[in-house]
Structures are given as structure tokens and as C-alpha cells.
N, C-alpha and C positions, 0 to 999 in steps of 0.2 A: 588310751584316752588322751587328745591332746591338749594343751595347756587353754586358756579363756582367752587369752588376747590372739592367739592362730584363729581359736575358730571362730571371733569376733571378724576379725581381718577379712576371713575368707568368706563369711556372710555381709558385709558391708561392700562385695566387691559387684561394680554397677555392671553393665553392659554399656559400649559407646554410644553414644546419641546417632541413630540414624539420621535425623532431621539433619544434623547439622553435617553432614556426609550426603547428601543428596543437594541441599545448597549449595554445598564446596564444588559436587558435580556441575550446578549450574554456573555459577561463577567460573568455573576453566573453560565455559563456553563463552563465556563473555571478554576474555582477553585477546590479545592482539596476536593470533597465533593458531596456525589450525588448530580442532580438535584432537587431543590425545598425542600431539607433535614433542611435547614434552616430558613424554614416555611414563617412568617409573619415580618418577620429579610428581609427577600429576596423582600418579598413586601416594605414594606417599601424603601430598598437601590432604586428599581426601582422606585417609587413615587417622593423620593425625586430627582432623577437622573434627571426626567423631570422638578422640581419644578427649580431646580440649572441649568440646561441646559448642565448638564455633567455626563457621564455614571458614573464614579465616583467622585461624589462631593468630594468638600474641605470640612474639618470640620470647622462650622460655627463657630461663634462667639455664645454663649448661653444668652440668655435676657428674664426675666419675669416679665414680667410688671403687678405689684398689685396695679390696681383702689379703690379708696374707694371712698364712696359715703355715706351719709345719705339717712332713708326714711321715710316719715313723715304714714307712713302707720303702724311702727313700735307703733303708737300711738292706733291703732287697738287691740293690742295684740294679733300681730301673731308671736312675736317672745319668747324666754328666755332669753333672755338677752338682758339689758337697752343699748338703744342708744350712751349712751358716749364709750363704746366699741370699737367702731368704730375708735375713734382718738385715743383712749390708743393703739389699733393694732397697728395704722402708728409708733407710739413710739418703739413697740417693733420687727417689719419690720426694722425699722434703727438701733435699737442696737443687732440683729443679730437672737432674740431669739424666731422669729415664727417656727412655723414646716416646711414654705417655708421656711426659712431661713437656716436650717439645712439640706433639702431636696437639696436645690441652690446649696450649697457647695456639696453633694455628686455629685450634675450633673456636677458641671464646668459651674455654672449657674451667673448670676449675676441678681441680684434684683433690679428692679427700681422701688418707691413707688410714685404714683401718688395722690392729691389730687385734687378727679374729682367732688366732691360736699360733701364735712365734714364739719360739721354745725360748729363749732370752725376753727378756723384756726391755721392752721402750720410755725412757723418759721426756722423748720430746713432748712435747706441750699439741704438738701440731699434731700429733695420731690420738686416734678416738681408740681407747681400748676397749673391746668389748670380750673379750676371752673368758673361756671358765677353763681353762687348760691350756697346759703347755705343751700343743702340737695334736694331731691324731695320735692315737695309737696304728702300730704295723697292723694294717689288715690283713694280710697275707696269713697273720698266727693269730688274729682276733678282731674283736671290734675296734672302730674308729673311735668311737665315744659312747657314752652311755644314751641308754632315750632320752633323758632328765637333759644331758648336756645338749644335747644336736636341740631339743626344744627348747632351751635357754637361748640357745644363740640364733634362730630362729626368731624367737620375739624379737633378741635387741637389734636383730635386723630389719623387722617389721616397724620398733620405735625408732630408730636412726632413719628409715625412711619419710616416716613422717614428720622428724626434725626439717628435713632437706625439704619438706613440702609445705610448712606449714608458712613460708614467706611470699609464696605466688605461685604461677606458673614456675615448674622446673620440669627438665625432662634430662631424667635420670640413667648412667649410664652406668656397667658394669666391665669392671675390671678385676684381674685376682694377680697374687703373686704365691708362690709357694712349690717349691722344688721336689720334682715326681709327683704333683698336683692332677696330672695328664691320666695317671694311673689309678685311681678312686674317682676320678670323670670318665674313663670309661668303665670301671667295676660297676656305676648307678648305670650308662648309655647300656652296658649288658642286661643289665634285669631288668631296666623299666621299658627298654624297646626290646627288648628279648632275641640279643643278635648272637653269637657266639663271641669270646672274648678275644681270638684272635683279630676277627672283624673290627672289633672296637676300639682298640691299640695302635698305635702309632708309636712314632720314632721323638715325639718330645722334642728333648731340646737336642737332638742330633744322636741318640744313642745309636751303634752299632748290631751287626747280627745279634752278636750273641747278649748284648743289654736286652734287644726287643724281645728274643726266645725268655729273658728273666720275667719280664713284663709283663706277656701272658701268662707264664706261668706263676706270678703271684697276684692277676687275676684270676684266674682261675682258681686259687688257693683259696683266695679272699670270699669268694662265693661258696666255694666247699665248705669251708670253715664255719661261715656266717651264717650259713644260709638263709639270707635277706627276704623278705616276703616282698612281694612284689605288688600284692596289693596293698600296703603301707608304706608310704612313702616316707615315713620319718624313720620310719625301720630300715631301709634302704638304706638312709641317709646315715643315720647312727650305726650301721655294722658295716657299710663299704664306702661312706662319705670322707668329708672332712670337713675342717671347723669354716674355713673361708668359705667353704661351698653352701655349707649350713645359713652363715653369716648371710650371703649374697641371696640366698632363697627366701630368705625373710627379706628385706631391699627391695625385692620383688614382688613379691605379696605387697607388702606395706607403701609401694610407688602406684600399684593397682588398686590399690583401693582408695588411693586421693585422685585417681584419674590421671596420672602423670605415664608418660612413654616412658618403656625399660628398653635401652637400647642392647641386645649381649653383645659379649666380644667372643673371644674363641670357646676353645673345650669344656674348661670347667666353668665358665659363668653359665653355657649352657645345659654344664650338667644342671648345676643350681636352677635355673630354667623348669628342667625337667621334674626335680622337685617340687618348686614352686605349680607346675602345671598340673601336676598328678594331685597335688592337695586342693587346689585351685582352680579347674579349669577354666573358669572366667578368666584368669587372669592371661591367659594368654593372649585374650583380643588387647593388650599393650603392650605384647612384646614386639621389638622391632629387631631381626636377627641384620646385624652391622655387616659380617662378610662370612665366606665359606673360611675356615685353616684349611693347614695344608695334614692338618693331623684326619685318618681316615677315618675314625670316629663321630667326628665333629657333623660329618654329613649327615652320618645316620640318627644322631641326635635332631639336628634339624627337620629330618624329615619325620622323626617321630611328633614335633613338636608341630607339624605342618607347616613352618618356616619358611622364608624364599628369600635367602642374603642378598644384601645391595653389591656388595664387591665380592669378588675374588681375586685377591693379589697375594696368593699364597705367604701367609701369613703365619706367623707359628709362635710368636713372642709371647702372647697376654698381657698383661698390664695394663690393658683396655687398649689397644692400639689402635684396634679395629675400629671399634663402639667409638672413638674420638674421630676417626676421619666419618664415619656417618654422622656421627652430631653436624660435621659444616654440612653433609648433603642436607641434612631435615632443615638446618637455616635455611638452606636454598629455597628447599620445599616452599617453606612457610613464608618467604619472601616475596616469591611469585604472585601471589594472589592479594599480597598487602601491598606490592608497589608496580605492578605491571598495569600497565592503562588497560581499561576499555574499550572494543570497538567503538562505542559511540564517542568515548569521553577522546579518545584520539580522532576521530572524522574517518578512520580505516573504516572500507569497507568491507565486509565478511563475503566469503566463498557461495557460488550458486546456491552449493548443496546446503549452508546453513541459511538463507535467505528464502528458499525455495518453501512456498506453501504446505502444510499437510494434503496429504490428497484425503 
């Protein structure tokens, strides 16, 4: 049974206004530019037109929200780089100097650093704690967390969404941080797209042969052990998730159900995704998937989730990288149609074929 404010969230979650998605249609016939000339720019303004309920949106407010979490799975050796990592990030997420951080600022983005399960604790003033533990548990020898906890943090990501929405328009973007995080993103891509775990797995942050060979085989552990049901996805979640991913799945729920685009970035925000989807299907008509990684899983996630990323610039960071160079394409988007003239209001004249009578 899930907790009152999930299944509140996920019955409050609308469908996009078609209306305002057939206007936006008409309006990109009315700019100074063939039709459909401006590609997947055009898609996009129309998507977001229904997401915002207006043929052409305001520009949003920008927000990337970076989860970090521990995983005691990192004890496996599926990852290159040691655990403490993790909380050194959040340090350098607040003094400005991630690659999200430099990416934020090209978007007109603003950075909010969450502490969704880091084994040490944070005293800055600037991270939002929402943790009910200190890290996952090794999946590989047991669960992630309990139901009780993966449903805790699940809400306060559902309420921390709707902090971030309750000021205007925003369109909210996901980001994770968390060392061997790649590995309980594909343990959920394994059960809930139902691929084999090799399939799922990737090489992370650069690991070798024989780290990948660890990889699958403490996936594969992690499902033997748990064995996660597949048609409950908070049971997924809590026997092969983790606390960031928990965290970002509610963010997502809770951005869907005020109407706001959830941009993902790589592996695990799309694990969370998946999460968020399987509890929620509505809420997928707001996800906006930012670009392909270069992790092999990531595709198959997307494709589970019916997805189709703006970029592929082989990608493999997280921290929202991705999700922040899509925030400036959706500015683009939404720009177009708020400040591109008119055939008429310009005196351009339009092409035969749109001047051309019905027959």
C-alpha cells in the first residue's frame, strides 16, 4: 500500500492540453519560415505548449535539481572512484565548480544540491536535506532500503517539487550525483524493461574488464537476492534502487502534477524516470529525455520509457549535464514563437504551397 501523498500526486496528474498544442501548431505556420524548417526546435515549442497550456509558453523559470546519494554496492567494486567522492561533489556543486555548474550558468539555470542519502553529513545552509539514511544498502547482499524509507523519500521529492513550483512557471531539471549510482540504474532498467543485466551495464565512470565482469555480476546478485517484483515499482525501487533515485522519482511525480517539464539527464535520473513512470504513467507526457549517454543501458531505458533525446554527445558525467544544455535548446524553443515575426506582421510573403487554395 502506498503512502497518501504518492497516490494523491499521481491522481492529480492532468494530461497536456491538446488545444494549446494544435494553436502552437498553427502559430509555426504563421512565422517567417517554411513550415517544419525548424525541425525538432518546432517539436519541442509544440510539446511544451501543451505541457504550459499555452500555444506560446512564458519562459520558465530554470532549476536542476542534483540528488546525491551513497551505495553501499560501490563496496563490490563496480565503480573507479572511492565513495567519499560523493560528499566532496556536493562541496564543489556549492562553490560553483562542477561541470553542471558551468553548464547552469550557460543555461540561465539555477542549481539546487540535494542531500538524498550521503553517508557523512552536510552542514551547508545551501543543500536541502532530505535523507532518512545514510547511503543504500549493498544490493548485491540485500535491499537498498526498506518500503517505508524508498516511500519517505519519494514524497519529499514529490514536496520539494512542488516548493520549486509553487513561484511560477519552472521547468524542472534532473540531475544525480553518487558513486556506482550507474549500478542500481541498471538493476531497476533490468526488471522494469526486462533486458538481461549484462545488456544494462555499462562501463560508468571508466571502469575496466574486469570492474564491468563485477558489475554484472553484482547485478545479477542484486536480483537473485531481492527478487524485486516488477509489477511494483516502489518494490523495485526499495530492493535494487537507491536513495537519489528514490528522491528524483518523486521531483518527478511532484513537477507532473503542477504541469512543469522534467527535463532527465543520464542513467540514473532515468532510472528514476522509470520509477516515476511505472507508478505514474501520465507523467510521462512531461518528460523531456535531454540526450542519449554513452552508458548502454541508458538507451534501453529510454526506449522503454518511449523517449527520443535532443542530443547525443556521448555523455557519461551526470550531475545534470545533459538536462542543462537542453534547458538553453527549450529557451530556444519557447523563444521562437514569442519573438519571431509574422508573415503578415513582417510584409513576407509565404510560399505557393501555403497561399495555395484548398481544392
Amino acid at each position: 500500500m502506498r503512502g497518501r501523498a504518492i497516490d494523491e500526486t499521481i491522481d492529480a496528474i492532468r494530461p497536456p492540453d491538446e488545444a494549446s498544442r494544435t494553436a502552437a501548431r498553427a502559430l509555426q505556420l504563421k512565422l517567417t519560415k517554411p513550415a517544419g524548417s525548424l525541425g525538432r526546435l518546432e517539436e519541442l515549442h509544440v510539446w511544451a505548449a501543451g505541457v504550459f497550456r499555452s500555444a506560446a509558453p512564458p519562459l520558465p523559470r530554470k532549476i536542476i535539481v542534483v540528488a546525491a546519494g551513497d551505495h553501499g554496492v560501490a563496496d563490490e567494486g563496480v565503480s573507479a572512484y572511492p565513495q567519499e567522492v560523493t560528499a566532496q561533489m556536493l562541496a564543489n556543486f556549492l562553490a560553483g565548480g562542477a561541470a553542471v555548474s558551468v553548464l547552469a550558468r550557460h543555461a540561465g539555470a539555477e542549481v539546487r544540491v540535494v542531500d538524498a542519502g550521503v553517508r557523512s553529513d552536510s552542514h551547508e545552509p545551501h543543500v536541502h536535506v532530505a535523507k532518512v539514511r545514510a547511503g543504500a544498502g549493498n544490493i548485491a547482499r540485500g535491499p537498498a532500503m526498506s518500503g517505508d524509507e524508498a516511500e519517505t523519500l519519494v514524497a519529499r521529492g514529490i514536496a520539494f517539487a512542488g516548493e520549486l513550483c509553487a513561484a511560477g512557471p519552472v521547468a524542472v531539471a534532473l540531475g544525480d550525483m553518487g558513486i556506482a549510482n550507474t549500478t542500481p540504474a541498471a538493476a531497476i532498467t533490468s526488471v522494469l524493461a526486462d533486458v538481461p543485466s549484462h545488456a544494462a551495464a555499462g562501463r560508468g565512470t571508466g571502469i575496466d574488464d574486469a570492474g564491468f565482469e563485477r558489475k554484472v555480476r553484482a547485478i545479477e546478485q542484486a536480483i537473485a537476492v531481492n527478487r524485486p517484483d516488477a509489477t511494483d515499482p516502489l518494490d523495485v525501487l526499495a530492493k535494487v534502487g537507491g536513495c537519489e533515485i528514490a528522491f528524483l522519482a518523486g521531483v518527478t511525480l511532484g513537477a507532473a502534477r503542477r504541469s512543469a517539464p522534467i527535463v532527465l539527464d543520464g542513467y540514473p535520473t532515468t532510472a528514476a524516470a522509470l520509477i516515476a513512470a511505472a507508478l505514474a504513467p501520465a507523467s510521462l507526457d512531461y518528460m523531456l529525455a535531454s540526450h542519449i549517454s554513452a552508458e548502454p543501458g541508458h538507451r534501453l531505458a529510454l526506449a522503454q520509457l518511449g523517449l527520443r533525446p535532443l542530443l547525443d554527445l556521448e555523455l557519461r558525467l551526470g550531475e545534470g549535464t545533459g538536462a542543462a544544455l537542453a534547458l538553453s535548446l527549450l529557451d530556444a524553443a519557447l523563444r521562437i514563437p514569442r519573438e519571431m515575426a509574422t508573415f503578415d506582421a513582417a510584409g513576407v510573403s509565404r510560399s505557393d504551397t501555403e497561399t495555395r487554395p484548398e481544392a
